[in-house]
C-alpha positions in Angstrom: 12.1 13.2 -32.9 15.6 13.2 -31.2 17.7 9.9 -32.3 21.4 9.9 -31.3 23.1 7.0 -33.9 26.1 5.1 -31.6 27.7 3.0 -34.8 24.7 0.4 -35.4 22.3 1.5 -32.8 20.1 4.2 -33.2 18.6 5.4 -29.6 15.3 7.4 -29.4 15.5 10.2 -26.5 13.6 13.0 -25.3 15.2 15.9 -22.9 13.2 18.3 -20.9 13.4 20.9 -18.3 16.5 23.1 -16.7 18.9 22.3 -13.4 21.2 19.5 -13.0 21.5 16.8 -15.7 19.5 14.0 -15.0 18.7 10.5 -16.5 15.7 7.9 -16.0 16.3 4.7 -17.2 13.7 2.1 -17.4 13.8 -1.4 -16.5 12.3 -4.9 -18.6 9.4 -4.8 -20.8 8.9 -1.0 -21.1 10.7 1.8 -22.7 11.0 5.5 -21.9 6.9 6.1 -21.6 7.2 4.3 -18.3 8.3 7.8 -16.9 5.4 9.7 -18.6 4.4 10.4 -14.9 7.2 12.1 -13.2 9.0 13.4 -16.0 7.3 16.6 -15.9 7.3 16.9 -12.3 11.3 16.5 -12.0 12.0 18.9 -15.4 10.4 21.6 -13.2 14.2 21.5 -11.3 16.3 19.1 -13.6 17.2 18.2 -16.6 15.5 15.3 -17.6 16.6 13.2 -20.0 14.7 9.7 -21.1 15.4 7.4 -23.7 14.6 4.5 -25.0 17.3 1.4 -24.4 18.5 -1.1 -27.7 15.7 -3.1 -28.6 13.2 -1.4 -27.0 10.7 1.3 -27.9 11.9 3.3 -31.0 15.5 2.5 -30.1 17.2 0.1 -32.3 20.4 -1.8 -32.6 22.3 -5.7 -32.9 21.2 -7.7 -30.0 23.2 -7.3 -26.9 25.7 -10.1 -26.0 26.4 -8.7 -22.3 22.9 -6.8 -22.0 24.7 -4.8 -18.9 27.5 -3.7 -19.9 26.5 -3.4 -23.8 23.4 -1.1 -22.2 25.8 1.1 -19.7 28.2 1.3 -23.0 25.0 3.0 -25.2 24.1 5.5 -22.6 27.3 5.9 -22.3 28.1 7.2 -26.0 24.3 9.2 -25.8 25.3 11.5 -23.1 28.6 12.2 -25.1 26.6 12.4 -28.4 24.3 15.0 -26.5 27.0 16.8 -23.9 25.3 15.8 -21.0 27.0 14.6 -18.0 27.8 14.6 -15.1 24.4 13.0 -14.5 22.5 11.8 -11.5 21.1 8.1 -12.5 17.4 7.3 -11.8 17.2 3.7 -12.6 14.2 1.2 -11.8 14.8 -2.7 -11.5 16.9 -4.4 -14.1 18.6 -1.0 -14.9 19.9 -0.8 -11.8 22.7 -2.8 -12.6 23.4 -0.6 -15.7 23.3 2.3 -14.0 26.2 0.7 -11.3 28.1 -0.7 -13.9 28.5 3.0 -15.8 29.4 4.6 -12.6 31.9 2.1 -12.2 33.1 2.1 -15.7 32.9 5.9 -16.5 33.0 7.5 -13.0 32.8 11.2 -14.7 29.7 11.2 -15.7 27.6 10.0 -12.7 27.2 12.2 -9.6 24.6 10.0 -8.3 22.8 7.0 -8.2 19.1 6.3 -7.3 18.1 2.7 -7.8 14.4 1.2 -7.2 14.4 -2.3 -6.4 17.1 -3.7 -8.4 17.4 -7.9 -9.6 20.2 -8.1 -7.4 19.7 -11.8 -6.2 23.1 -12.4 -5.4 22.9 -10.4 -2.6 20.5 -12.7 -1.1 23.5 -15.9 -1.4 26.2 -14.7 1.4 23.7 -15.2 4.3 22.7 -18.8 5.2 19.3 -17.8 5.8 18.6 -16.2 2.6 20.8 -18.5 0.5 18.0 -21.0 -0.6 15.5 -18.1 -1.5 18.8 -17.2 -4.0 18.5 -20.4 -5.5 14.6 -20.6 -5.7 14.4 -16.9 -7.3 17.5 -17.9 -9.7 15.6 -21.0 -10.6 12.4 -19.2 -11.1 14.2 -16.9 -13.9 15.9 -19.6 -15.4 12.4 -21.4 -15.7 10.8 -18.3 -17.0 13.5 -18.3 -19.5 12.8 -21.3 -21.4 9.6 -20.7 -21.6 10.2 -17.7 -23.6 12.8 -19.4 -25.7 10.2 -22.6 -26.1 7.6 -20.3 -27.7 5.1 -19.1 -24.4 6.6 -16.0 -23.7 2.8 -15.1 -22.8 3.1 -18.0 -19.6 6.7 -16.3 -18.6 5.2 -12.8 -18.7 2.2 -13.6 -16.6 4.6 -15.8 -13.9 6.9 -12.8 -13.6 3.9 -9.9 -13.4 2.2 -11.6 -10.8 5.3 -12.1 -9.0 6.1 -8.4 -8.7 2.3 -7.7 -8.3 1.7 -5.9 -5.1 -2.2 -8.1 -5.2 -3.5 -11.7 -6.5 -3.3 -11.9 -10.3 -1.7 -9.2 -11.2 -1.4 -9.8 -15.2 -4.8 -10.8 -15.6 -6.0 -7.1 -14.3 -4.0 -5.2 -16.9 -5.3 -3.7 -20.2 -5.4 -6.2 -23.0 -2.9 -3.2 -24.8 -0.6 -3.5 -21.7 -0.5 -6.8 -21.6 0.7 -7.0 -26.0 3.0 -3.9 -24.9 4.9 -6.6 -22.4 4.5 -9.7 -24.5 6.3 -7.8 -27.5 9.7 -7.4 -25.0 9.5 -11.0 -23.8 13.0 -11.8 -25.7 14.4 -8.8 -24.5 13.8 -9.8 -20.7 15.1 -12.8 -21.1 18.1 -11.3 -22.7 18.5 -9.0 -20.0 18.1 -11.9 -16.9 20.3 -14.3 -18.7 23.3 -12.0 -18.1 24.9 -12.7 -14.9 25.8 -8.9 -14.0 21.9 -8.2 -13.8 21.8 -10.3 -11.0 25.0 -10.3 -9.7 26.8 -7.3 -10.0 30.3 -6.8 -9.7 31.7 -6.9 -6.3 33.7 -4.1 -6.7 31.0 -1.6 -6.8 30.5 -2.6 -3.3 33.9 -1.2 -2.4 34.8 1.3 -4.5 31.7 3.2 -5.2 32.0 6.2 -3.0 28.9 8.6 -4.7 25.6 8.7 -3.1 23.5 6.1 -3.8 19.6 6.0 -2.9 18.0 2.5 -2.3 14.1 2.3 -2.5 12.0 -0.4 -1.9 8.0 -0.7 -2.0 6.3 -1.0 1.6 4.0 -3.4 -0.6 6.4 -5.1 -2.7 7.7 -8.7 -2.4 9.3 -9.8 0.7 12.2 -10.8 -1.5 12.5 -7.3 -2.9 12.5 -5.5 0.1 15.2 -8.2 1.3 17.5 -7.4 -1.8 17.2 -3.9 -1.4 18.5 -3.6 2.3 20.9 -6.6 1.4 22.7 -3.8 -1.4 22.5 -0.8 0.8 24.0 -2.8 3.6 27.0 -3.3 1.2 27.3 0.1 -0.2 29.8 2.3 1.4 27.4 5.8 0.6 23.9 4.0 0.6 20.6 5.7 1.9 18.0 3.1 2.1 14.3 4.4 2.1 10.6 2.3 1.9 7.8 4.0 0.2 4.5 3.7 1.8 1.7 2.5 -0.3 3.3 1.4 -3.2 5.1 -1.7 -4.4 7.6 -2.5 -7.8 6.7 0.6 -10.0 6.1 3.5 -7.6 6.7 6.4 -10.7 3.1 4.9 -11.6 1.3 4.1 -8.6 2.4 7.1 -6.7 4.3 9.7 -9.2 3.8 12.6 -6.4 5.6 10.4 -4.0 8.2 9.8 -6.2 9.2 12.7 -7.1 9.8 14.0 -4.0 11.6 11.2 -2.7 14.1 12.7 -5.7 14.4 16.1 -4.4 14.8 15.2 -0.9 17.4 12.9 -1.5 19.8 15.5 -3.4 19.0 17.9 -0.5 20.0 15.5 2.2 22.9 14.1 0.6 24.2 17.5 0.1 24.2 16.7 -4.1 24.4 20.0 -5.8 21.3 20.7 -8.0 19.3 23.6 -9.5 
């Protein structure tokens, strides 16, 4: 059982495969199993690496007081622990912005960056026509906040799976086991959504970041998503923007084939050396 100890966190990872270094980091309310899918699929031509961020999973540590940063600083000191970088960055939703804020903060060790559907509301709050949707989406979170810290992390849980839900009611389909598994990270989400770089991410990224970066959005996700998502790529100075048929917030599970592919094809067209 691999555990790399940073100081006082202790992160739980697992590293498979051969070919270029690569990392796939997981968003709220799930840890490292979440790739359990495609991991296999991509070690047949990378090296994968998955781990499980502070606080989640078997990864343990203080809680984080900038979630963003503090989670881009403890991958950071895992891929030195384990000699592994340059990386490309796989990141889905709320670890989108920690996979940014690394390649802004330690350029070296990211060759490239593939993001799926990232919390990037801010995006949404430059255009007139998308401003109030900002607001309504920030309001939403802020909501689903204090219910968490008032004690019904089980009414925040449900409001935010059926908003990412690509059908009605959502959280009331999933296993009884799934549905503990996402209660149990309730604080953590709410950790991670009250820092304003998960939602907002620096401006400078937008500017200076001249790797490759891959966009993804679901064909079947939220309107708002998909709005988000071309907003970013629109801002990105090395962006590819691609929709993925048939799927929605979490395509690594509802279409892991698909997925996969979309990986390879990317670091072909982009011209990003890999093995």
């Amino acid at each position: 059982m691999p555990i790399a100890t940073l100081s006082e966190v202790r992160i739980r990872y697992d590293l498979s495969g051969h070919g270029d270094p690569t990392v796939l980091l997981h968003g709220s309310l799930v840890d490292r199993r979440t790739w359990d899918m495609v991991r296999p699929g991509l070690a047949q031509s990378l090296t994968v690496l998955v781990y499980d961020r502070r606080g989640h999973g078997e990864s343990t540590g203080p809680p984080r007081k900038h979630p963003v940063r503090d989670d881009a600083g403890d991958l950071a000191g895992l891929l030195e622990a384990i000699d592994l970088f340059p990386v490309h960055l796989i990141a889905h939703s709320y670890a989108g912005a920690v996979a940014l804020r690394l390649a802004m903060d330690r350029p070296e060790m990211v060759r490239s960056l593939t993001i799926h559907e990232p919390m990037f509301f801010g995006v949404l709050e430059d255009d007139p026509a998308t401003a109030p949707e900002a607001d309504r989406l920030a309001e939403g979170v802020r909501s689903m906040r204090s219910l968490v810290r008032d004690g019904h992390p089980d009414l925040a849980v449900r409001e935010v799976m059926d908003s990412l839900s690509t059908e009605e009611g959502g959280w009331s389909r999933l296993p009884t086991g799934v549905q503990q598994g996402l209660l149990r990270l309730a604080d953590r989400w709410a950790e991670e959504l009250g820092d304003p770089e998960s939602t907002h991410p620096d401006p400078a990224a937008f500017t200076d970041l001249l790797i490759p970066v891959l966009l993804t959005t679901g064909e079947r996700s939220p309107p708002f998503l998909q709005r988000i998502v071309a907003g970013t790529a629109a801002r990105l100075r090395n962006a590819t923007l691609r929709t993925l048929p048939g799927v929605g917030h979490v395509p690594h599970l509802a279409d892991p084939n698909q997925f996969i592919a979309l990986i390879h094809g990317f670091l072909v067209e982009r011209n990003v050396p890999f093995t």
